[in-house]
C-alpha positions in Angstrom: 20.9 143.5 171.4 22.4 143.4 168.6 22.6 140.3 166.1 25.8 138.3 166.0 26.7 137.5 162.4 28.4 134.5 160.8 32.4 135.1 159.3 33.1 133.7 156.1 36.8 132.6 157.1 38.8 132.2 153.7 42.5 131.7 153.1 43.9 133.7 149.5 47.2 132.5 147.8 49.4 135.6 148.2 52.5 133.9 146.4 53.1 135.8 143.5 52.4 139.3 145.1 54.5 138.3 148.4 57.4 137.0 146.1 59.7 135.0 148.7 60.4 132.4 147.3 57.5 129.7 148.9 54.0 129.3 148.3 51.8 131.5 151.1 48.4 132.7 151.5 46.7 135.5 154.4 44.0 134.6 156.4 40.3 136.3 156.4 37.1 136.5 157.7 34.3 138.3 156.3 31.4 139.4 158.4 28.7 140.7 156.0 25.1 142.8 156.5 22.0 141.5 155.4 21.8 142.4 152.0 18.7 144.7 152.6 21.2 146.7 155.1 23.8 147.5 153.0 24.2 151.1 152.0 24.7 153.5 149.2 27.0 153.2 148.2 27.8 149.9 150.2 30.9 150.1 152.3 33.7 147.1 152.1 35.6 148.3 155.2 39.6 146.1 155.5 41.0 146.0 158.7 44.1 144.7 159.8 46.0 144.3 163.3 48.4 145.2 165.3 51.7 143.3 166.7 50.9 140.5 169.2 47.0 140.5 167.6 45.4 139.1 164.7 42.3 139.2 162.6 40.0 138.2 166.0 41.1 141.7 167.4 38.3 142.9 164.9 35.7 140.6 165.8 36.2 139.1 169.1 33.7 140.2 172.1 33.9 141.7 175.0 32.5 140.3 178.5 28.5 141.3 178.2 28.9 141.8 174.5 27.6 139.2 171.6 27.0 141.1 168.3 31.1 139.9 166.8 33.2 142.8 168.0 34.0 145.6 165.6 33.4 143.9 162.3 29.7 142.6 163.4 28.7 146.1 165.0 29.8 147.6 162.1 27.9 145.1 159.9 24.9 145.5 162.0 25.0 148.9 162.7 26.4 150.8 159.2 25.4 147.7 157.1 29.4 147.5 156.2 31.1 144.6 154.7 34.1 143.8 157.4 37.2 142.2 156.2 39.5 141.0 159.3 42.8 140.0 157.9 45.6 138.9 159.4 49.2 140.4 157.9 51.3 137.4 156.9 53.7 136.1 159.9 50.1 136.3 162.0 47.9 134.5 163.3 46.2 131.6 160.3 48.4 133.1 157.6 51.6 131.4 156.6 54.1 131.8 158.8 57.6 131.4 156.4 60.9 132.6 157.3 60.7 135.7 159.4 63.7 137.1 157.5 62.0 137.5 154.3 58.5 139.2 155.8 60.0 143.0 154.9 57.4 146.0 154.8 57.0 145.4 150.7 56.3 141.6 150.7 53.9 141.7 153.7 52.0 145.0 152.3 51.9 144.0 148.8 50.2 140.4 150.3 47.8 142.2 151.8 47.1 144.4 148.4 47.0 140.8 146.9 44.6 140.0 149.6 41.8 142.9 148.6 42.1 142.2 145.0 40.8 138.9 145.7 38.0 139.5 148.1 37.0 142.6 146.2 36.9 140.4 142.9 34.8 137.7 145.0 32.4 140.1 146.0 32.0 141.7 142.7 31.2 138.5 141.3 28.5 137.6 143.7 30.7 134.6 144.9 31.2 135.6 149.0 28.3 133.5 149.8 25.5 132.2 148.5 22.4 134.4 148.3 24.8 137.5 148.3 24.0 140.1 145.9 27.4 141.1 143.6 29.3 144.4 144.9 30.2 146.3 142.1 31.0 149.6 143.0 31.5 150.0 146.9 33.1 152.6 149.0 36.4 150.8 149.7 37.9 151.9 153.1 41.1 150.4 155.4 41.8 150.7 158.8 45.0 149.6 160.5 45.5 149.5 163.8 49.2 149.9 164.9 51.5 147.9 162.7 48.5 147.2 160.9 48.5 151.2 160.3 52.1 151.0 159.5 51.5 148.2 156.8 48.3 149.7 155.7 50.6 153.5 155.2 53.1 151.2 153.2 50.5 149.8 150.9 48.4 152.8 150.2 51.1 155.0 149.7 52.7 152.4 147.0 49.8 150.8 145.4 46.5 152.4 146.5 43.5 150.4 146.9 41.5 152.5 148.9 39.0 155.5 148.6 39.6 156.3 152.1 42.1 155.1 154.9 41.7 155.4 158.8 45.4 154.9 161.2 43.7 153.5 164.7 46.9 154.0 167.3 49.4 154.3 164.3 51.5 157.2 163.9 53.3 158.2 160.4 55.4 160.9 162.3 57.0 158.7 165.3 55.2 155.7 166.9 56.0 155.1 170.4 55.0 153.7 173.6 54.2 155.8 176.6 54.9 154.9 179.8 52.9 156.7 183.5 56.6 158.9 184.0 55.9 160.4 180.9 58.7 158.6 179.3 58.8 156.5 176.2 60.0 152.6 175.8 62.6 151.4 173.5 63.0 148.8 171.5 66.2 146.6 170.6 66.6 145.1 167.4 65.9 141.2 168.8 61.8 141.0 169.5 62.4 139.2 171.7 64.2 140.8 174.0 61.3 143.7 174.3 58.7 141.9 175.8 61.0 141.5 179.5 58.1 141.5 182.8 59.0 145.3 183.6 58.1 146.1 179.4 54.8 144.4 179.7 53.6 146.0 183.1 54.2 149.4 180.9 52.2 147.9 178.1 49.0 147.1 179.9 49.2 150.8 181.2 49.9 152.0 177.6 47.2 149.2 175.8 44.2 149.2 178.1 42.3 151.9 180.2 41.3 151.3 183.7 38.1 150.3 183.0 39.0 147.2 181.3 38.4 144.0 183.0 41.3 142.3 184.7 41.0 139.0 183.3 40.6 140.8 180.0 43.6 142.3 180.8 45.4 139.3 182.1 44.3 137.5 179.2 45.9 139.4 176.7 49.2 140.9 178.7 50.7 138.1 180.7 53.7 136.2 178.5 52.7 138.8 175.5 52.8 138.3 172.4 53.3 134.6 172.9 51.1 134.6 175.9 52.5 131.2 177.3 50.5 129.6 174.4 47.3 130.3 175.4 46.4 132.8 172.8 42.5 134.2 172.8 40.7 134.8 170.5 42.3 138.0 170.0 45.7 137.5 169.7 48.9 136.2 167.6 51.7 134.1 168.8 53.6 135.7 165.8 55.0 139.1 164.9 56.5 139.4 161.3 60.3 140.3 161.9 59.9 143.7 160.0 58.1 145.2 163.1 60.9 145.8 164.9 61.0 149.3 162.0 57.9 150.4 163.5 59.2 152.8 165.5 61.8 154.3 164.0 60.9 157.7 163.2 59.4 158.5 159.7 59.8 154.6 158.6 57.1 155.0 156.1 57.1 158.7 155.9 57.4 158.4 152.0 54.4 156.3 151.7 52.2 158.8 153.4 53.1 161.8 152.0 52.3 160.0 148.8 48.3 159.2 150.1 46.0 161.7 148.0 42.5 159.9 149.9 40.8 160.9 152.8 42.5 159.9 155.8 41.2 159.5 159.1 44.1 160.0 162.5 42.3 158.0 165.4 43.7 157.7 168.6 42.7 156.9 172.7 43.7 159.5 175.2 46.8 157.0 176.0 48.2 156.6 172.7 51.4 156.0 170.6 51.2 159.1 168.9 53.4 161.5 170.5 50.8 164.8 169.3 47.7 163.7 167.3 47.3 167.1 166.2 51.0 166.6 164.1 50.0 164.1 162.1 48.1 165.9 159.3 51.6 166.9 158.5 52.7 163.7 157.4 50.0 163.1 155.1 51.3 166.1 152.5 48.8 164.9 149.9 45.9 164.3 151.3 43.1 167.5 151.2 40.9 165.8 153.8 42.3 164.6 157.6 40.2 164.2 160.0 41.7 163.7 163.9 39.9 162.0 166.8 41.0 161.5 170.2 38.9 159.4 172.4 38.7 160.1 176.1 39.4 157.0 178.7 40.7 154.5 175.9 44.1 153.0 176.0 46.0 151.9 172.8 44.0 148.7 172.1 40.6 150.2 171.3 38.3 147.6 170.6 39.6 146.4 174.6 38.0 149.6 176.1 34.7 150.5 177.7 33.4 153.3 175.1 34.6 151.3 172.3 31.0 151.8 170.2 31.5 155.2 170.6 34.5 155.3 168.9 33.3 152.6 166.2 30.2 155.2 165.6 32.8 157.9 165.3 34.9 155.9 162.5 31.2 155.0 160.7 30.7 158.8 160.9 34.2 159.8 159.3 33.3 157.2 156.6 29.8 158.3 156.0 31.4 161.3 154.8 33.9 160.2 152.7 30.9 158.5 151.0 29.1 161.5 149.6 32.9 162.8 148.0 33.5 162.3 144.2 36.0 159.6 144.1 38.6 159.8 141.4 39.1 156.0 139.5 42.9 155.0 140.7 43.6 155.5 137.0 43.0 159.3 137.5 45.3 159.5 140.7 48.2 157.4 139.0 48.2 160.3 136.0 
């Protein structure tokens, strides 16, 4: 069985990156290796959520499971360094004024958010006894909006020498229902989460081989959830997800991504074609595309989940062996 790890939880001042007006921070927790685990180069991996989830979508467990979801596997496993963040407008972050959480303040947060961590880490600072990270691979994965956000930010102001779009599509995002039609969405959240919308979401989020209290759990009253939110979840969606699928919303900010980028979706999906995406990304030399058989949108939910985790270690190991151009090289 594999060991559970301790999260470093932090909270990072975002204020002068979010620029709204009011003093914010994002929430994180950090799940690191053993330092003799870590690889060459070692890996910080970023990952951020979708709607209706936070940062505990990354490292909360399964029934049977213990070793801290995604971000501990991944730790244990591929001797990563896991950052779970939560977007602002989720889950420990600030919560401020819904109207001014646009796609630029919440994405440049976040950059502000892996400046910080990255600068802890290469100062030896994350925790004691933990050995400075210079040079790492730096990877993101969004999942959903948290693909969206992560599109916005690495098509703008790239931090990353690879990124990975878990159930996030740059070309139209949409939700599937069993007739083979899709769902829309009005402009008022709150008016798309009605009992009909979220019977279609637990056939579009979770495979049949997820548990029904699992299930339960995360669907009934979502996003709010009647208050109960698990582990998993947010009570809060920033406003600016209501873009999310509108076709080609960031379509700019991907064409503009000139890193590896890997398309990952489950055999129920919100990506209308995997095999289309490539397209969007006009820049990019290297796109991988992985579907996963008998996985629903929300991945880390699903039965075969470590065997898509493995595939997204594998995708990243090699990234690793590429020459990666400085971020002063791609901007000239």
């Amino acid at each position: 069985m594999t060991k559970q790890r301790d999260r470093i939880e932090l909270q990072i001042d975002v204020t002068d990156a979010a620029a709204i007006g009011e003093t914010v921070h994002t929430a994180v927790s950090v799940t690191l290796p053993e330092s003799g685990e870590l690889g060459s180069p070692p890996v910080v991996a970023f990952g951020w959520p979708g709607a209706g989830y936070g940062r505990g979508y990354y490292w909360f467990d399964m029934p049977g499971s213990s070793h801290g979801g995604q971000a501990g596997y991944h730790a244990a496993e591929h001797g990563w360094i896991f950052v779970a963040c939560d977007h602002l407008g989720v889950g420990a972050s600030s919560l401020p004024d819904a109207s001014k959480l646009t796609l630029d303040s919440v994405a440049a947060a976040n950059g502000a958010t892996v400046d910080h961590v990255l600068a802890l880490l290469a100062a030896g600072s994350i925790a004691p006894g933990f050995p400075p990270i210079v040079d790492p691979l730096r990877i993101a994965m969004g999942q959903s909006m948290g693909g969206c956000l992560l599109t916005h930010l690495q098509g703008t102001a790239p931090r990353f020498d690879a990124v990975a779009f878990l159930g996030w599509s740059s070309v139209h995002t949409v939700v599937p229902t069993p007739d083979g039609s899709q769902l829309t969405f009005s402009d008022d959240l709150a008016d798309n989460f009605d009992d009909h919308r979220v019977d279609t979401l637990r056939w579009a989020f979770h495979y049949d081989d997820v548990p029904d209290d699992v299930i339960v759990a995360d669907m009934t009253d979502y996003p709010t959830r009647q208050g109960n939110v698990p582990a998993w979840g947010s009570a809060t969606i920033p406003a600016c997800a209501i873009l999310m699928p509108e076709p080609g919303v960031v379509a700019e900010q991907a064409a503009a991504i000139d890193v590896p980028v890997l398309v990952a979706s489950g055999e129920i999906d919100v990506l209308p074609d995997p095999r289309a995406e490539p397209a969007a990304y006009a820049t990019s030399r290297d796109i991988t595309v992985y579907v996963q058989p008998r996985m629903a949108h929300m991945h880390n939910f699903a039965g075969n989940r470590t065997v898509f985790w493995d595939r997204i270690a594998a995708w990243a190991a090699g990234v690793s062996g590429r020459a990666r151009p400085t971020f002063t090289e791609r901007a000239s």
